[in-house]
N, C-alpha and C positions, 0 to 999 in steps of 0.2 A: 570431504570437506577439509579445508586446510585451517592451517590456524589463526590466519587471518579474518575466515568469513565468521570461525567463534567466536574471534573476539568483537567484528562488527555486532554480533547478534547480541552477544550481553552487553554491550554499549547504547545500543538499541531499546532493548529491555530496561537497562536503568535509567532512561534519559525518559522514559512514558511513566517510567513509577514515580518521577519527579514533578510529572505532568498534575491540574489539577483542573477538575472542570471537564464539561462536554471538548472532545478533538475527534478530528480524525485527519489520518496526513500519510502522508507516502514518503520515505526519504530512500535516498537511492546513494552509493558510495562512486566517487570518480574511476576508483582502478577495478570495478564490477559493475559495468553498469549494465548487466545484464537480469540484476538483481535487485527486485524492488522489497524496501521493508515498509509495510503494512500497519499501523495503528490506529483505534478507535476506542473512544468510551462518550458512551451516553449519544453520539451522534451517529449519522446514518452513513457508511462507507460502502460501495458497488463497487465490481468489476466485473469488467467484459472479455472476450479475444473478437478480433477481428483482423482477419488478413494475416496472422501472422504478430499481430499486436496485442501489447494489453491496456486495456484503457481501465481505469479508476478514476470515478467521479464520486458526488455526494449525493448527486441527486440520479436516477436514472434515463431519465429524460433526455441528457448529455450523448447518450450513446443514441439517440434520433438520428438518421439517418449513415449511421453506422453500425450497428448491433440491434438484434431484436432479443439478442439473449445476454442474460445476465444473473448473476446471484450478489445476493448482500452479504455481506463481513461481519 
């Protein structure tokens, strides 16, 4: 991991601890975007793979006629 993906991650970190209330959100950086960051509080966050893909919804439902498998965050 280089020094860049650490500092995306504690930039990450402190930008949800700023956060207040139910979220959940996905944010993804331009020069990585192989890499998704993941947060949640109070609210319902999913993912899936499919194909090759990752899919992240709120509800499960979403991955209907894509995915039959899935776990919650």
């Amino acid at each position: 991991m280089d020094l860049w993906a650490i500092y995306d991650i504690l930039s990450f970190i402190k930008s949800c601890k700023m956060l207040t209330g139910g979220y959940a959100f996905v944010a993804i950086n331009r020069a990585q975007p192989n890499t998704l960051y993941l947060a949640r509080n109070k609210s319902p966050l999913y993912a899936s793979f499919c194909n090759g893909e990752v899919l992240v919804a709120s509800d499960p439902i979403c991955f209907c006629g894509f995915s039959n498998k899935y776990f919650q965050l």
